[in-house]
N, C-alpha and C positions, 0 to 999 in steps of 0.2 A: 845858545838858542839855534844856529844857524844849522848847527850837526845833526840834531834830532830832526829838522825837519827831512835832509836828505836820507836818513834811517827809514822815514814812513815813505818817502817814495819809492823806493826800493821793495817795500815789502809789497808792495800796489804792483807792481812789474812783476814780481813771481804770481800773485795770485793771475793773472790776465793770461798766464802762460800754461795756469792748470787748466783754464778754463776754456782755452782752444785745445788742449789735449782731449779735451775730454767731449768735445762735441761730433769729433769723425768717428767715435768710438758709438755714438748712437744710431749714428747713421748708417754704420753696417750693420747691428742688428734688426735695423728697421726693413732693409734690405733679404735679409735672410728670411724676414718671418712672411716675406712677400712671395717666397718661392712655391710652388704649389705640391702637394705632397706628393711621391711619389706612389703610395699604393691605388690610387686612381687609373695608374694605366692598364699592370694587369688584369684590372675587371672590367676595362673595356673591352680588349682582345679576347678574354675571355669568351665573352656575349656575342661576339663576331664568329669566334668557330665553332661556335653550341649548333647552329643550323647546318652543316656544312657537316656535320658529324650524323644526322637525324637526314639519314636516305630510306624510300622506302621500298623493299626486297617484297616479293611475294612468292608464293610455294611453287617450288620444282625451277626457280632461279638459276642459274650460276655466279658464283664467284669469286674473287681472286682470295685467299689469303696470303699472304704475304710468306709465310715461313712450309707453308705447307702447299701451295699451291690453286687449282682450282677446285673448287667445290661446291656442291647443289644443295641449296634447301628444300627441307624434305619439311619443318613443321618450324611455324611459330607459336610458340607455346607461355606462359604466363606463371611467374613461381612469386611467394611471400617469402622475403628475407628480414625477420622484427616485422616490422610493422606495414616495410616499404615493397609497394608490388609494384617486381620488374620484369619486362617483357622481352625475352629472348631469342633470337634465330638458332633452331639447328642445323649443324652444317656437315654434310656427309662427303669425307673426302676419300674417293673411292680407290685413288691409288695406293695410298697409307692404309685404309680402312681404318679411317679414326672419324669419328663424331666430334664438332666444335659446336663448343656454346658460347654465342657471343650476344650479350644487349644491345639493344637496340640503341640505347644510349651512347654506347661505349663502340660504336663499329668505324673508327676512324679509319681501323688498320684495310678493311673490306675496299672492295672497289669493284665496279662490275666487267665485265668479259672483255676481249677487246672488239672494234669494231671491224667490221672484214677490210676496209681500209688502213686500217692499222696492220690486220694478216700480212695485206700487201707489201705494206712499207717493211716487216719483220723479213718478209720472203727476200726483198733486193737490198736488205743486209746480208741474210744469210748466202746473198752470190758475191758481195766485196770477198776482198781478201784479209787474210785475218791479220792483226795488228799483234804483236809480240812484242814484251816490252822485254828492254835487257837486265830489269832487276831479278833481284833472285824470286827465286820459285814460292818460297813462303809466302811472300811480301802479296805477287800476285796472284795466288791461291786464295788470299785472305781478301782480294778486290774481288775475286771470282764468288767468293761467296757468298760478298755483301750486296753484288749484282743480283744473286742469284732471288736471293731472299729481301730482297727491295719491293718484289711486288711491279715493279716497271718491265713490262714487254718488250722493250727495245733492249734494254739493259739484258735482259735473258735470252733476245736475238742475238748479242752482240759477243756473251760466254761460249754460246752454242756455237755461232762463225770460228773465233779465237781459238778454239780447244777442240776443231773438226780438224783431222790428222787424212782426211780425205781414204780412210784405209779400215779396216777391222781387224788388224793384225793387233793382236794386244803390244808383242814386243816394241812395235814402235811408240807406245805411251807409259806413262809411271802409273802406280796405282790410283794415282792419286788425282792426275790428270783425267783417268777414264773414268773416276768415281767422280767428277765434277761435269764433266762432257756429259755423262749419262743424265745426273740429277738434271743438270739444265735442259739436255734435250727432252726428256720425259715431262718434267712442265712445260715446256714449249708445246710439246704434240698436244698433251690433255686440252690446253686454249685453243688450240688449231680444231682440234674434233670437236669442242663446245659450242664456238664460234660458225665451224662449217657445215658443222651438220654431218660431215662425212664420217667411215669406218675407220678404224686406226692404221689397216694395212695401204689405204690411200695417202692418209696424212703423211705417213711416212716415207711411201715415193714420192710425196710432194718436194718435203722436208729436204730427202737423201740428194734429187732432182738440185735443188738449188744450191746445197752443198757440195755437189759436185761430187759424190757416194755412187750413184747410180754404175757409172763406168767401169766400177771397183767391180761391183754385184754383177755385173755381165759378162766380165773377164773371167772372171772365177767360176760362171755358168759352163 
């Protein structure tokens, strides 16, 4: 009699030991179903830049694009795509001579002129001296570009300083450098003459004036 009874106590001691196994095992999924989903946040932020995208341009405006530079609208116009009527800026960029069409919905990439405050701060960069990095030439071509095409005015003050050779002698730059020097200066000026109101043969002595070109052009005189 004595044996069987130590047999059931025993089997009483494994059961107790499944049974604290198995309670921490509820309590992390209780924990888990606590955590809040994640697709909640994107449509918050979402909601946040819908306004901040919804600026409103009116005819004969300037403004920036980003890949192409500065440019006027000339019409806001109204087109049916299905069923959905969307309302669109046209945008005349006159040193490409290309026409943009951008909705009104969709014009994150746009941004308006700079302010002549801004000219200023662009003009006492372009009197620093330029910053040269010692990586190779690709690497920084490929920063010069993304400057370029950023849509930021300093950033296109800052290409223009960087890649002014203070000269018009082509020998002393690669093609490559003078075809970036150009693209950046030619957006800089188009902003400069939107902003100033002035002709292009002034902007340019402004321009040449703080890059420190003028000297060149009188020597040469």
């Amino acid at each position: 009699m004595p044996k069987k009874k130590k047999a059931k106590k025993s089997k009483k001691i494994k059961k107790s030991k499944v049974k604290n196994k198995i309670k921490p095992l509820t309590k992390i999924t209780e924990k888990k179903s606590n955590i809040p989903g994640q697709d909640e946040k994107p449509e918050i932020k979402k909601i946040k830049k819908q306004p901040t995208e919804k600026r409103i341009y009116n005819i004969k405006d300037f403004v920036v694009y980003p890949k192409h530079g500065v440019g006027k609208i000339t019409a806001i116009e109204k087109a049916t795509i299905g069923e959905i009527s969307i309302q669109f800026y046209k945008i005349l960029v006159e040193k490409e001579k290309l026409t943009l069409t951008v909705p009104i919905n969709q014009q994150s990439k746009l941004r308006p002129i700079a302010t002549i405050n801004q000219i200023n701060k662009c003009i006492s960069i372009l009197k620093t001296k330029p910053k040269i990095k010692r990586t190779m030439w690709s690497r920084r071509a490929q920063e010069y570009d993304q400057k370029i095409n950023s849509g930021k005015i300093y950033e296109l003050a800052e290409v223009v300083k960087d890649l002014n050779k203070n000269t018009d002698i082509i020998a002393d730059q690669s093609y490559s450098e003078r075809q970036l020097f150009e693209k950046a200066y030619e957006r800089l000026k188009s902003e400069f003459e939107a902003v100033l109101n002035i002709g292009a043969e002034n902007v340019q002595k402004k321009m040449d004036k703080a890059l420190g070109r003028t000297q060149i052009s009188e020597s040469v005189e």
